[in-house]
N, C-alpha and C positions, 0 to 999 in steps of 0.2 A: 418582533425581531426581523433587521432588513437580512436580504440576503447575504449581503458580507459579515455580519453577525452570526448568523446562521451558519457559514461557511467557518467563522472562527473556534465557533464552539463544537465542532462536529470534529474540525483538525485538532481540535485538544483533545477529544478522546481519543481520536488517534495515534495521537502521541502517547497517551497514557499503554494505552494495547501496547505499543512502540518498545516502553518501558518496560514493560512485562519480559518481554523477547531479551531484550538489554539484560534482565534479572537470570534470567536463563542462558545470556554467552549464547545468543543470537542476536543476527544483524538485527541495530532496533529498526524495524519497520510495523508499524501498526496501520488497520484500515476499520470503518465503518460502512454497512450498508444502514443506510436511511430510506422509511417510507413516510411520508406525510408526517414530519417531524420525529420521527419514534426508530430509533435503532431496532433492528431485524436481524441484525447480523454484526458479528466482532470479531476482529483474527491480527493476530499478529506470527510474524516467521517463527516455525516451527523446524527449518530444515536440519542441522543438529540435532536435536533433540530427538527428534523423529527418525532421521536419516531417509527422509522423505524430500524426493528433488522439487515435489510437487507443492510441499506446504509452505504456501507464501500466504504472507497476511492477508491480502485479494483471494486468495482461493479459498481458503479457510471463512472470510465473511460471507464470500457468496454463497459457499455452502451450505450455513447456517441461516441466511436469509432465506434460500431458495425450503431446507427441510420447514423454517416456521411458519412462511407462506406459504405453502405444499404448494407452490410452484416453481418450474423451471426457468418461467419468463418473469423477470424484474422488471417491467415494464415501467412501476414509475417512480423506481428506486435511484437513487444518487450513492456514488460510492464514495468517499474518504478516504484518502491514502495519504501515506507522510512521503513517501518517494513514488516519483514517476514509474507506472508498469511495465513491466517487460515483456516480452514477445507472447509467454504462455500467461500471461493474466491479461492480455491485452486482447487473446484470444474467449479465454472464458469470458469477461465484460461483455463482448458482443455476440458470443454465444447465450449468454442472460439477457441479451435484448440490453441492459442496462443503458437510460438515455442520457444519463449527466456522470462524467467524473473528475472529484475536485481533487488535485497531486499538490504537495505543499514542495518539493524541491526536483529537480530535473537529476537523470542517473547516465551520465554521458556515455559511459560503457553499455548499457543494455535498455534502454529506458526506448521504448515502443511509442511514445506519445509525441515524437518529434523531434529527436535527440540522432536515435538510428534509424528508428521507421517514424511513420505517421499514420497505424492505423486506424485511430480514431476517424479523420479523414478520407481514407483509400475508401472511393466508390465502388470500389470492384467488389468490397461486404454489401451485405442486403441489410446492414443496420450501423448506423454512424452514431459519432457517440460527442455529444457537445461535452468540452473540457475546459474547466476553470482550473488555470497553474498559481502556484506562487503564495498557495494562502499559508501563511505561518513558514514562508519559506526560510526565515535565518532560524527558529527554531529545530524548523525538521532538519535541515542542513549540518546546525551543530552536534543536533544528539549523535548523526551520524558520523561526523567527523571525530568528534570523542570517543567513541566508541572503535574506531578503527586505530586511533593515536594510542588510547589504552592498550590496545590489543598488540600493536606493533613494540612498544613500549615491556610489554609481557614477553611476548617473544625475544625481546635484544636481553633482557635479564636473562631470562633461561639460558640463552647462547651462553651469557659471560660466566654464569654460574656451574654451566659443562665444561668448561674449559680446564 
């Protein structure tokens, strides 16, 4: 499997996680840590459910990576996301040493990967983080726009139905 292959089928489990969060009436965002072909780690957003500001699908994989490899340094792990990280995953990533992250759609409002910031790049860290964007980007793109049109869609009924 070349690397674009490789990078497609890691984004479908992503997605799948994605879906799970979607089934739960959370944002679908789903991620993968991967070690030398082998998932280590799966998470998708929790923040509802949880009422945890902190459970984002990135926090949630890295965690599980880092308990299965009883370490705190991913050192030569690749992460999986369906949407670009924001500020506090974008933090944990380089606090996990983490050296590749693959994002399938950009998050113009909060999205850390060169949208608002570009931490992956900022030298001022003592660990930079090589990033492949775009893989499965009109899937991840749509589930999330469905999911928001549903959602908006929910709430205009509720309005007409209080009335």
């Amino acid at each position: 499997m070349n690397m674009a292959e490789q990078d497609q089928f890691f984004m479908r489990v992503a997605l799948s996680e994605a879906a799970v969060a979607e089934s739960l009436a959370e944002v679908p965002i789903g991620a993968v840590v991967v070690l030398d072909g082998e998932i280590v780690g799966r998470g998708h957003n929790l923040r509802e459910t949880s009422n945890d500001p902190t459970t984002h699908a990135e926090i949630i994989a890295i965690q599980q990576a880092a308990k299965k490899l009883n370490s705190w340094r991913l050192l030569d792990c690749t992460l999986y996301v369906t949407l670009e990280p924001c500020v506090m995953c974008m933090g944990a990533i380089i606090l996990a040493r983490i050296p590749q992250l693959v994002f399938g759609c950009r998050d113009p409002k909060v999205g850390a990967v060169g949208s608002i910031y570009n931490f992956a790049e900022d030298q001022r860290f003592n660990h930079q983080v090589q990033v492949r964007e775009g893989v499965l980007q009109q899937e991840c793109s749509t589930q999330l726009s469905h999911f928001f049109r549903q959602l908006r869609e929910q709430k205009k009924e509720q309005k007409n139905r209080e009335k």
